[in-house]
N, C-alpha and C positions, 0 to 999 in steps of 0.2 A: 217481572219475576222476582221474586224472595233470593233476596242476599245468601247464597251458600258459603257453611262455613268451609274453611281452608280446609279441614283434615278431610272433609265428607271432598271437595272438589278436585281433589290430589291425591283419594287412594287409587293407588295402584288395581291397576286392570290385567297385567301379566305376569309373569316372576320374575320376569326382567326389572321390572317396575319395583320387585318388594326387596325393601331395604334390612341388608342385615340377617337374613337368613341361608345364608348359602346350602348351607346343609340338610336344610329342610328340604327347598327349591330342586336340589341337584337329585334326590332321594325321588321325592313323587314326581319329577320329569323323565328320569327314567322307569317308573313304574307305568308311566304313560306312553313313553317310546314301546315299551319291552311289550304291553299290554299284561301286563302283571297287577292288575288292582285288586287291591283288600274291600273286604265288605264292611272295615269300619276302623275307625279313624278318630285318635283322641289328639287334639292341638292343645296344648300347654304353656301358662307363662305369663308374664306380671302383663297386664293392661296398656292397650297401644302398639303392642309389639307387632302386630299384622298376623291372627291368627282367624280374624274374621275374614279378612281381606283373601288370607291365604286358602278359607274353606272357598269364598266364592272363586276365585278362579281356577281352584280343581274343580270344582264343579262345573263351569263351562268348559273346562277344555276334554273331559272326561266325555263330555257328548258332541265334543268342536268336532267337523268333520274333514275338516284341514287344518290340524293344528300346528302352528307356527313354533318351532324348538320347543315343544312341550307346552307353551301357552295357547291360550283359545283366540281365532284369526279372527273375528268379530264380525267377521261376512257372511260366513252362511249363514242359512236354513237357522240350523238350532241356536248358532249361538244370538240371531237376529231372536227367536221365539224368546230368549231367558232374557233378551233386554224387557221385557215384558214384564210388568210387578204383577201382574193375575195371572202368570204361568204357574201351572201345580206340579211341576215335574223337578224343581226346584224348592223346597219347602225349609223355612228357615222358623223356629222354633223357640222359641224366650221360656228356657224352661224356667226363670225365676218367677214369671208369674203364671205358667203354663207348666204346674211342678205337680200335680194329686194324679193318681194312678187313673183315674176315669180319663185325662188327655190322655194318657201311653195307650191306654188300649183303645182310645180311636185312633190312633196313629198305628197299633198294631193291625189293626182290621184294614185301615186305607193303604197300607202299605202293600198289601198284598195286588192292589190294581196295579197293573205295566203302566208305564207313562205313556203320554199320548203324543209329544213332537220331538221326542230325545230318546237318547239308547238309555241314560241312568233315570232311576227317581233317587234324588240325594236330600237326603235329611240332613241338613246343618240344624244343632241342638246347641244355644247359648248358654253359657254358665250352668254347665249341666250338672254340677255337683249341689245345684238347691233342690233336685228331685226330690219327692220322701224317700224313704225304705221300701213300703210297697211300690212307688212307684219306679223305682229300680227293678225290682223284682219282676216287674209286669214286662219291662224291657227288656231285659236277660236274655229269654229264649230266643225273641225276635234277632239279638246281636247275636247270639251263638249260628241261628241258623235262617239270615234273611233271604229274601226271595232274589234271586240270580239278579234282577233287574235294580237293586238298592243296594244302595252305599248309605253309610250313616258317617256324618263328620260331626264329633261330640269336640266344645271348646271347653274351657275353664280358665278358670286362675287359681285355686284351688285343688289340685288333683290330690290332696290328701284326703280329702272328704268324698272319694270315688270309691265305692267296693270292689275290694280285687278281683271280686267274681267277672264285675265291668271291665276292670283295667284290662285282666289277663284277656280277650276279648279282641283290642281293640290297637294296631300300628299307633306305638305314644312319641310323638316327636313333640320338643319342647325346643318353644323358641326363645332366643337370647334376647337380652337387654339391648339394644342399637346403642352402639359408640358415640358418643360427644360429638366428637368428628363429623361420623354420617349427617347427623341432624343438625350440625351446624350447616354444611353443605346445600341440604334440601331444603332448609329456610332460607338459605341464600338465594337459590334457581329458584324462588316460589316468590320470592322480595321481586327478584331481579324481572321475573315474568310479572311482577303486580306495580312496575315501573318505580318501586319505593326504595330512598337511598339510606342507607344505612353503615353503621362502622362495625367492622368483622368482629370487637370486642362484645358490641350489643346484641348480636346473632348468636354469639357463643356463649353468651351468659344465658340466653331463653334457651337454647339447647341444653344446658348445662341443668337450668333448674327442670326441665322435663323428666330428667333422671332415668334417661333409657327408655321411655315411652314417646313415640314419635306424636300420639295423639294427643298427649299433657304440652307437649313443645310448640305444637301446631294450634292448641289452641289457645298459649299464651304469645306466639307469632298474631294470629288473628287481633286480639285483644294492642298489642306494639303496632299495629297497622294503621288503624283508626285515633293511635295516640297523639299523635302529631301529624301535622302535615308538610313538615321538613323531614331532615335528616333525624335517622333512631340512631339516637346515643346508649354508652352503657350505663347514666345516669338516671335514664327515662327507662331502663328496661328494671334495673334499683325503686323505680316508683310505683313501676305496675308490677309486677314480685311481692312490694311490699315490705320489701326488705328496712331494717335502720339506715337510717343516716351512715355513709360508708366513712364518712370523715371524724365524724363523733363515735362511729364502735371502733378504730384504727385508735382513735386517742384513748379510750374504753383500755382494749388490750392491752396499749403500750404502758398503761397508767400499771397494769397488774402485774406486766413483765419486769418493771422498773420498783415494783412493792411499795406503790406508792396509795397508802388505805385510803387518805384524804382525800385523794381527787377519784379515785374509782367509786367511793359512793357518791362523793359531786357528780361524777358522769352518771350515774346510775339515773338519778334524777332529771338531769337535761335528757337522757333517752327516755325516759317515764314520760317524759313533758309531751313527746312527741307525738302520744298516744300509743303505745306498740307494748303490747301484752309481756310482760316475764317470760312465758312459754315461748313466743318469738325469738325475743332476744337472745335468751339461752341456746336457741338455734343456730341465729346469727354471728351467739360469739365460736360455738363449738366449728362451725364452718369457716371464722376467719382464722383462727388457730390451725386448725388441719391445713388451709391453706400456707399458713407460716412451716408445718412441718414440711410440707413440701417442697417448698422454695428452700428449706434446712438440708432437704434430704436427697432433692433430685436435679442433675446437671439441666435437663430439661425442662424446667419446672416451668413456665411459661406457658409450651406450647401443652401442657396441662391444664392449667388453670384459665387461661384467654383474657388473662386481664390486661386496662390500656396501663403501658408503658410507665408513664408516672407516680402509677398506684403501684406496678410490681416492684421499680425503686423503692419506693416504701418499703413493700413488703421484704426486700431486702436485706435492706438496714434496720429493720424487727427484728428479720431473724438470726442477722448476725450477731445482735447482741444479748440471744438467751439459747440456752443449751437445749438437746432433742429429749433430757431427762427432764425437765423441766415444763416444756411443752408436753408432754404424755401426760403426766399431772395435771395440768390446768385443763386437758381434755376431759382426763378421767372426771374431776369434782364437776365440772360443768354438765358431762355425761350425766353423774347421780343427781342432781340439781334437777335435769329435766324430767326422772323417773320420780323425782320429791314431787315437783310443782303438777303430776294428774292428780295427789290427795291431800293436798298443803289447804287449809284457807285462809293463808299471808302467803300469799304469792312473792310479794315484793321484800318480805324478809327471810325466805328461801333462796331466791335470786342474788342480795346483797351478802347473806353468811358465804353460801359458793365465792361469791367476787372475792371477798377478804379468806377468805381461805386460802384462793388459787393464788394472792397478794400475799400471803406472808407464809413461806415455804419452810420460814425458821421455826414456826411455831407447827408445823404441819412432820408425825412421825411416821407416816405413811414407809413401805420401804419404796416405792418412787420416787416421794418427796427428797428422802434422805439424799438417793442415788444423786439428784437433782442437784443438790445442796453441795454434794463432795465434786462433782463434776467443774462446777463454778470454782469451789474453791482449787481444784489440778489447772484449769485455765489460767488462774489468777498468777499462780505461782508456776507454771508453763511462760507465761507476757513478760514476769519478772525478770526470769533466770534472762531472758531473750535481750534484758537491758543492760546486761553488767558484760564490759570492754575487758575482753580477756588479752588484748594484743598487746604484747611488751612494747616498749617503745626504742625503734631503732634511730642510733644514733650515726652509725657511720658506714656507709656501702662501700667497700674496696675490694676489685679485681685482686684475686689470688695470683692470678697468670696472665697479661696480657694477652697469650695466646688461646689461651682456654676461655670460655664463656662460665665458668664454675665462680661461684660468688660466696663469698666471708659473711657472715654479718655480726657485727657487734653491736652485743645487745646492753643496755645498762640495767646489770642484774638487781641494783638496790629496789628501781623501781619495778622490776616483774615479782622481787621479791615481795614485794610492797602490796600489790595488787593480787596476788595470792592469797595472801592474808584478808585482806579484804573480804574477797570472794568467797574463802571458806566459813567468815564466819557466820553466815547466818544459816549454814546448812550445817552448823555443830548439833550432836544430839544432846539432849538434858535429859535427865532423871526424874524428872519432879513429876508429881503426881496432885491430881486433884483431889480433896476431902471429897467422902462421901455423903458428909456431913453440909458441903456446898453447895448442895444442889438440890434440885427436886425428883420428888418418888417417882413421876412424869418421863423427867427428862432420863433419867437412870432408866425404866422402865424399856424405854425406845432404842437408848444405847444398845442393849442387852438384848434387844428382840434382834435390831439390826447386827451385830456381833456376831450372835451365833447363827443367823441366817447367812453370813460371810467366813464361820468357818466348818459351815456343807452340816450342821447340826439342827434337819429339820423336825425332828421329835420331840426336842425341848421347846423348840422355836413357838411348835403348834400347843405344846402343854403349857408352856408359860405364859402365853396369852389371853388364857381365861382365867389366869393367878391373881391375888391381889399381892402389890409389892408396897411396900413401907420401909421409912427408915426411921430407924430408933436412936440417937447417938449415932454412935461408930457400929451399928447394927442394922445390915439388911434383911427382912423379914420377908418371906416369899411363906405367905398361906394360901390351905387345898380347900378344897371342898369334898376333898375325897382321900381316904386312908389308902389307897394304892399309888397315888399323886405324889402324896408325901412319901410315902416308901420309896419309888423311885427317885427323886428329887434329893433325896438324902441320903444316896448311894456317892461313894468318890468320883466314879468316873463324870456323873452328874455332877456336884460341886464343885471339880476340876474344871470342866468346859464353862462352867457358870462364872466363876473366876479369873479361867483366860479373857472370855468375854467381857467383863470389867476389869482388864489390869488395869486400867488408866486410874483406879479409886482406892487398889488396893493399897496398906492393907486393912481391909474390912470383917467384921465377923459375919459369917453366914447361917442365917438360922431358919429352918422347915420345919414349919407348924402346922397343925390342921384345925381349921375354924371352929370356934366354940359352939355352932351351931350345929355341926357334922358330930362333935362332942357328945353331945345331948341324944340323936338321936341313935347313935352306936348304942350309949345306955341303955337310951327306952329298948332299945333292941336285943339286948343281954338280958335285961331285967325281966322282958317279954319271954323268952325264950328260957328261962331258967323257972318261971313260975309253969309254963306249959310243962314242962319236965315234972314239974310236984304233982298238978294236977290234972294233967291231960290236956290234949288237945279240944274232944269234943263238948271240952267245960267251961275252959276259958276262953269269955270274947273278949276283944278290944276292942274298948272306942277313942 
């Protein structure tokens, strides 16, 4: 006999069996106790989840005639007839390729025949949202008003693409994504039934990349089964995945955490070498970073992620040494990096500007980045303060009272005096101000966005972001593109806030101008508008 695959040999035959939907389960088993059933039925939700599995086993127990807590007993009469693949009382339906109105209306016509060894005729209808239009329509009446003897179970993964004429119609239970957990679990009992030994990390990583779809899990379990004929590693489960090299994207990341540009584009290279697409990679890095914010961010983080022991060390000491502002950054550019590289044709110098970007945070004005940037520097100077010995130094313990347990201490005040002095002086404040003249139009620019988005000033924040800014001399120069831009910008309370926003440069002169190009076209527009005044409108054209 032909080799079956694991998901086809393992779905579930009751609801006991189906993993992950309680609520579905618990819903149409009492509709089966109560004898309360709908005449139609839409199952919903990403691929794998058991929505197929779910229609056939309503459908046998709806005609089981001893049915076991709401599942079908599999001994009688009918439920023996529907093991039967040439039963018709049973009809399962591909509307992707079985989608033009001439099918619905043989279906509308056969539908009307009673079944011949069961109480239902149940129509399961696959990805029923590839119907046409007409062929919706031709369906319609049938679901509003089917013959006493029919159930219709409509599946999808798409239910957006349903007419709500359909929907309203039809009992819509949507089923959940299945837990990491679960599918770790049932890959286990399915290893453990197929006598193959494995380590809980490698089970948990095919679980993991199934991504809530028991059938995407099961059939890269199938795929890890036939890989070896030892023990599955999480090294070997890293191979058939696909995934990089975990030890070379680990030094990858660490290289960008540590802004180190030189050896992130060296590694860019040895991962190139290994054959493994940009589009990959940018996968792989965004997924080992998430996995750092977690280890950052969750006491738990382990029985999260399932990774062996060794590597979560690692990922430990990664993430103790970069902040959560920091990391949200290196997600985000990797994030746009992967939406670059579907219309890029340099893939691989898309991929390296992202790396050196998410590598040098100091050149990067983003306001995350920034956030990123000040957080490192409150740590640094948090570690500091943590070094300096504030404890005076005692020199002599002597009982006040024999009888008393009350204690003296004499302190030698020259040196508390001493170490005082010390300690205050690098948290003395100055005066001193940076030229505006120092710096670039760039970096001022950024100051000033960041600034006034720190003190609650988001109007300017969003107007002065599409401003160009220049410095002239001891002259900042903010030009509009627009004469109402400028008007407001050149109000006090606006040049106030603009100024608090750079005290660090003042003092600076501030000057609001409106672009020579805006110039030009205000005139043509007076000049236009004063000659129509002489002459009329229905006289004069412009061209």
């Amino acid at each position: 006999m032909a080799y079956l695959a694991l998901y086809r040999k393992y779905r579930p035959t009751t609801f006991q069996t189906l993993i992950g939907q309680e609520h579905i389960v618990k819903t149409l088993i009492n509709q089966i106790n109560g004898e309360k059933l709908g005449h139609a039925y839409l199952f919903t939700g990403t691929r794998g989840t058991g929505k197929t599995s779910a229609a056939k086993i309503f459908a046998k127990a709806i005609n089981c005639l001893n049915p076991v807590d709401g599942s079908p007993c599999g001994q009688c009469a009918a439920c023996r007839a529907l093991l039967d693949p040439s039963n018709i009382d049973v009809i399962e339906i591909d509307a992707a390729s079985n989608n033009g109105v001439n099918e619905i209306r043989d279906l509308r016509e056969k539908v009307q025949y009673p079944p011949v060894s069961c109480k239902y005729k149940v129509y399961i209808v696959d990805e029923v949202h590839m119907l046409t239009g007409a062929a919706f329509n031709a369906l319609l009446k049938t679901l509003e008003e089917p013959p006493k003897h029919a159930v219709f179970i409509l599946a999808t993964t798409e239910v957006h693409k349903i007419p709500a004429t359909i929907l309203s119609r039809c009992m819509r239970f949507d089923f959940r994504l299945i837990p990491t957990e679960r599918i770790a679990a049932l890959i286990s009992d399915i290893y453990d039934q197929q006598g193959k030994a494995y380590d809980k990390e490698a089970v948990f990583a095919i679980a993991k990349a199934g991504e809530g779809s028991i059938r995407d899990a099961l059939s890269i379990a199938d795929i890890a089964l036939s890989y070896s004929s030892g023990k599955l590693t999480y090294d070997d489960v890293m191979d058939i995945l696909g995934s990089s090299n975990v030890d070379t994207l680990i030094e990858f990341v660490g290289n960008i955490i540590n802004s180190a540009s030189g050896k992130v584009l060296s590694t860019i290279d040895k991962l190139a070498a290994l054959g493994k697409s940009m589009g990959v990679l940018t996968k792989d890095v965004t997924a080992m970073v998430r996995d750092l914010l977690v280890v950052k961010t969750c006491d738990n983080s382990n029985a999260i992620l399932g990774l062996p022991e060794a590597k979560f060390k690692l990922y430990e000491q990664m993430a103790a040494s970069v902040n959560e502002e920091r990391l949200l950054r290196i997600l985000e550019v990797f994030a746009d990096a992967e939406n670059a590289l579907k219309y890029t044709n340099h893939p691989r110098v898309t991929f390296e500007t992202a790396a050196i970007k998410a590598a040098r945070p100091d050149a990067d004005y983003n306001i995350e980045a920034l956030m990123g940037r000040i957080k490192a520097l409150e740590d640094k100077i948090k570690d500091g303060i943590k070094l300096v010995n504030v404890q005076p130094e005692i020199k002599e313990l002597v009982p006040e009272n024999k009888e008393s347990t009350k204690l003296e201490f004499k302190v030698d005040n020259q040196k508390v005096n001493s170490e005082e002095q010390t300690i205050a002086k690098p948290v003395e404040k100055t005066n001193s101000r940076v030229s505006i003249q120092s710096v670039s139009a760039n970096e001022v620019k950024g100051k000033l966005l960041f600034n006034l988005r720190k003190i609650g000033s988001e109007m300017l924040w969003n107007l002065i972001q599409g401003i160009e800014l220049e410095i002239v001399g001891n002259v900042l120069v903010l030009t509009t593109n627009k004469a109402a831009d400028q008007e407001l910008l050149d109000k006090t309370p606006s040049r106030t806030k603009i100024e608090e926003a750079l005290e660090e440069f003042l003092p600076f002169e501030l000057q609001i101008k409106l672009s020579d190009t805006e110039k030009t076209l205000d005139a043509v527009d007076q000049a236009t508008e004063r000659v129509k005044k002489i002459f009329g409108d229905d006289i004069v054209i412009i061209k």
